[in-house]
C-alpha positions in Angstrom: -211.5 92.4 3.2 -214.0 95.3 4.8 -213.6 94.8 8.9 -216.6 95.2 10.0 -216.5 94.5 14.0 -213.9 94.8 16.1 -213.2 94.0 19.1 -210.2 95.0 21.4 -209.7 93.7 24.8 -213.5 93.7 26.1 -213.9 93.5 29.6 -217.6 93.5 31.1 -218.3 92.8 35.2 -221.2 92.3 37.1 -221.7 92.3 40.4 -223.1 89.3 42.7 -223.5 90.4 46.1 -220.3 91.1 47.4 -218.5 89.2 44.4 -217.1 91.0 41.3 -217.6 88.4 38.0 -216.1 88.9 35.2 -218.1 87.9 32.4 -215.9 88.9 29.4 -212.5 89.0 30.2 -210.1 90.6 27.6 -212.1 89.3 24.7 -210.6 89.9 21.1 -212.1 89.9 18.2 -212.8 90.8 14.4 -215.5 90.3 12.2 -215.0 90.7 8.4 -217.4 91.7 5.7 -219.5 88.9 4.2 -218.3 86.4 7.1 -220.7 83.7 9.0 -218.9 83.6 12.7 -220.5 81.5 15.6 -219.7 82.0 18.7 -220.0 79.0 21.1 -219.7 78.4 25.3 -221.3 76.6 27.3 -224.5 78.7 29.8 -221.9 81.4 31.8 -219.2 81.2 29.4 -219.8 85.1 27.9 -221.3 84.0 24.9 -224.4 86.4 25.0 -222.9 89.1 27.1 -220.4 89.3 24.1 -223.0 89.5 21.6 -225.0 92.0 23.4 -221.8 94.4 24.0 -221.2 94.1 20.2 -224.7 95.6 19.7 -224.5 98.4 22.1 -227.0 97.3 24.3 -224.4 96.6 27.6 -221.7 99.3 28.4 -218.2 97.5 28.6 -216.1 98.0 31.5 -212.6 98.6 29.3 -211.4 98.0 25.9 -213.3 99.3 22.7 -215.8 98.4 19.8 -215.6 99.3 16.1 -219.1 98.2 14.0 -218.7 99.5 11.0 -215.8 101.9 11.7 -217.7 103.5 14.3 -216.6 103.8 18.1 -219.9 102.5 19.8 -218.4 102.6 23.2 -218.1 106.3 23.1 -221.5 107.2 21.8 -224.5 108.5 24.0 -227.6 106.6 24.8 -229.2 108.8 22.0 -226.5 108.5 19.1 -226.1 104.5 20.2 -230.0 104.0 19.5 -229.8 106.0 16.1 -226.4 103.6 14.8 -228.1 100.6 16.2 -231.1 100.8 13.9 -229.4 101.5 11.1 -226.8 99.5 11.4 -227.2 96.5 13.6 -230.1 93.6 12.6 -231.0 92.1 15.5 -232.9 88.5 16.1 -233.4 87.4 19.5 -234.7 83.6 20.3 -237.8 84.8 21.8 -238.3 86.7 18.2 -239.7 89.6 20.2 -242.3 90.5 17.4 -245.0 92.5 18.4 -248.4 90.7 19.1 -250.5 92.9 17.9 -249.3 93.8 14.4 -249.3 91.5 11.8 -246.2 90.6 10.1 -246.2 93.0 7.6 -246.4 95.8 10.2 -243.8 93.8 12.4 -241.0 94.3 9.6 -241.7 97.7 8.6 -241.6 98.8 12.5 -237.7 100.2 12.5 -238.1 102.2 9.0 -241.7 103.7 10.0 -240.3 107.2 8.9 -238.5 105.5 5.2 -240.9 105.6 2.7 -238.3 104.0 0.5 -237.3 101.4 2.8 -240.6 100.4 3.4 -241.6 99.5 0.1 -239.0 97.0 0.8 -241.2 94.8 2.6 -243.0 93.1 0.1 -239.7 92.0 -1.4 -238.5 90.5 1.8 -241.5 88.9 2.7 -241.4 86.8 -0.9 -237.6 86.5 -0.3 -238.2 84.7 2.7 -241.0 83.1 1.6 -244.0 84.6 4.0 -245.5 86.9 1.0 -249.0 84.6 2.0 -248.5 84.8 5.8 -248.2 88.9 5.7 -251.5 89.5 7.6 -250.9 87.0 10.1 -250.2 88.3 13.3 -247.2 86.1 15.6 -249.6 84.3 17.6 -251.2 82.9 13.9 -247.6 81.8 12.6 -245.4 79.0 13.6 -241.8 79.6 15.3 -240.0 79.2 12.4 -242.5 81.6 10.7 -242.0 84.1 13.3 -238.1 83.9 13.3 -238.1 84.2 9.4 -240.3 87.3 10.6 -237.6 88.8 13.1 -234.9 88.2 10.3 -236.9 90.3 7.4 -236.9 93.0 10.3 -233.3 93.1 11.1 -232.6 93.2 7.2 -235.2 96.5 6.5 -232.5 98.7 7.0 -230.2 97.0 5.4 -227.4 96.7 8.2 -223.6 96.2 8.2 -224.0 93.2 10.5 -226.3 90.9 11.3 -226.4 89.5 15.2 -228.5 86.8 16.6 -228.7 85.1 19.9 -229.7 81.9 19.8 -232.1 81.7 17.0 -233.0 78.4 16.6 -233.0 77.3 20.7 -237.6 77.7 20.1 -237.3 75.7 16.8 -237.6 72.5 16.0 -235.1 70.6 14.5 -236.4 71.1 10.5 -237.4 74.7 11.4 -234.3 75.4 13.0 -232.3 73.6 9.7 -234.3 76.3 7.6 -233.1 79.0 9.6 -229.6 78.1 9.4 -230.0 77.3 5.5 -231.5 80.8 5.3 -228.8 82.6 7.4 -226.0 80.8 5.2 -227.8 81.8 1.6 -228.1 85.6 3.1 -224.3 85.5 3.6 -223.5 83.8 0.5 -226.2 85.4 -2.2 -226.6 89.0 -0.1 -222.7 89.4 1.4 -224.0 89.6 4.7 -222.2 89.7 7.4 -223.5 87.5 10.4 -223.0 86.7 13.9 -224.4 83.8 15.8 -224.6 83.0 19.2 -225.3 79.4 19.4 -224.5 76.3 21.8 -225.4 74.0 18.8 -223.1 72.0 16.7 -225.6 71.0 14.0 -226.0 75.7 13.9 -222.6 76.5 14.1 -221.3 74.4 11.0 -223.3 76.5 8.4 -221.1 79.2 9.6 -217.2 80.1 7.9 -215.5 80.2 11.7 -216.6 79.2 15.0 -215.1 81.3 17.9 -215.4 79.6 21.8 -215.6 81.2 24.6 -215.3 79.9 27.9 -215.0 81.9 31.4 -214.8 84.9 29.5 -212.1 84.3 27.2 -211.8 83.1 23.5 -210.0 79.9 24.1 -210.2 78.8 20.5 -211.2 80.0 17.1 -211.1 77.4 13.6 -212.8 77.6 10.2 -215.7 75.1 9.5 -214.1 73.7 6.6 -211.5 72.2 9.1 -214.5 69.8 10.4 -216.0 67.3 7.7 -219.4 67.4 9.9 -221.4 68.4 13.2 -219.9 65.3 15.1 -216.6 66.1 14.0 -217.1 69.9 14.7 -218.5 68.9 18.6 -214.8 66.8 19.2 -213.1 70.0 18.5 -215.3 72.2 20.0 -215.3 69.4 23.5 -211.5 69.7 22.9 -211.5 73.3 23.6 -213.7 73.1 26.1 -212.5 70.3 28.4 -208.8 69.5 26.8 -210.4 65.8 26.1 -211.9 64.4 23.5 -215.5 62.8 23.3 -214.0 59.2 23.4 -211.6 60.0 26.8 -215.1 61.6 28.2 -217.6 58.6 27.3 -215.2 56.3 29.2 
């Protein structure tokens, strides 16, 4: 199976005052073609700073990337933006549409100079079931509207991987469950490849593998089908986290 991310021994600091954190700390890790993976850490753990390195947008410190057989690391600010559009989909839990263009406009925005990807739209929009919400602009759609929104613009340009940081945190539970539904029929029925970065159980178990992160470091990585549901997927993923389970902790 197609690797599509890699990566080797990421290490990214920042810089508090006088104190030197480091916020991934030898991170390895490898994505595959047509794989779900969610990452999972509790707020500090690395969990975003890892997804954001994997798209280009932080420089790492040491260690390299692959996406899609490219070196990342090495490119220019120029080269980096060019690779990330076409072939990164990014969705962000803030959505980050644009309030003044209507959906329609907002998912055509990274292929403005593709004729052929634009015409691409349409087909999106009824994919994803927004064909009668096209002319609405964000502030006229609901969150789970807008997200669905954000998602048809990551998938445009039709990208090797798919990253999203935290994409249901401004959903409601059912709107957040069609999201998930959504991202696991993309990976299923489209072979996409997708990255979550989630601190939800109920999120991480559409996923194939869940990867957690604490301090830094990947402290423990298992396949869904290990867990026979969200509770039982939250004991392993407290395990990790603490070395106890739920039961030693609720005493």
């Amino acid at each position: 199976m197609t690797e599509k991310l890699i990566a080797n021994s990421i290490v990214k600091k920042f810089r508090q005052g006088e104190n030197v954190i480091k916020a991934l700390d030898g991170v390895d890790l490898t994505i595959r073609e047509n794989e779900f993976v969610a990452i999972m850490g509790a707020s500090g753990s690395g969990k975003s700073t890892l997804l954001h390195a994997m798209a280009g947008l932080i420089d790492i410190d040491a260690g390299w990337l692959l996406v899609n057989d490219k070196q990342i690391h090495k490119m220019t600010d120029s080269e980096l933006t060019r690779f990330r559009r076409e072939n990164i989909g990014l969705v962000f839990q803030a959505y980050n549409l644009i309030p003044l263009l209507d959906a329609h406009a907002n998912i055509k925005l990274p292929v403005l100079s593709d004729r052929k990807k634009i015409q691409k739209v349409d087909e999106l929009l009824q994919m994803l079931d927004l064909t009668d919400r096209a002319r609405h602009k964000p502030g006229a759609l609901s969150g789970g509207e807008q997200q669905r929104v954000a998602i048809a613009r990551a998938l445009i340009t039709n990208p090797a991987i798919i990253l999203l940081d935290e994409p249901t945190g401004n959903l409601d539970s059912v709107a957040g469950e069609q999201i998930c539904q959504l991202l696991r029929t993309l990976c299923d029925k489209q072979n996409r490849t997708i990255v979550v970065v989630t601190h939800e159980p109920s999120v991480a178990c559409y996923a194939d593998r869940v990867v957690v992160l604490k301090d830094g470091k990947i402290i423990d990585q298992f396949n869904t089908d290990e867990c026979s549901d969200a509770l039982n997927l939250t004991e392993r993923y407290h395990r990790a986290v603490t070395g106890k389970s739920t039961e030693v902790a609720q005493r």
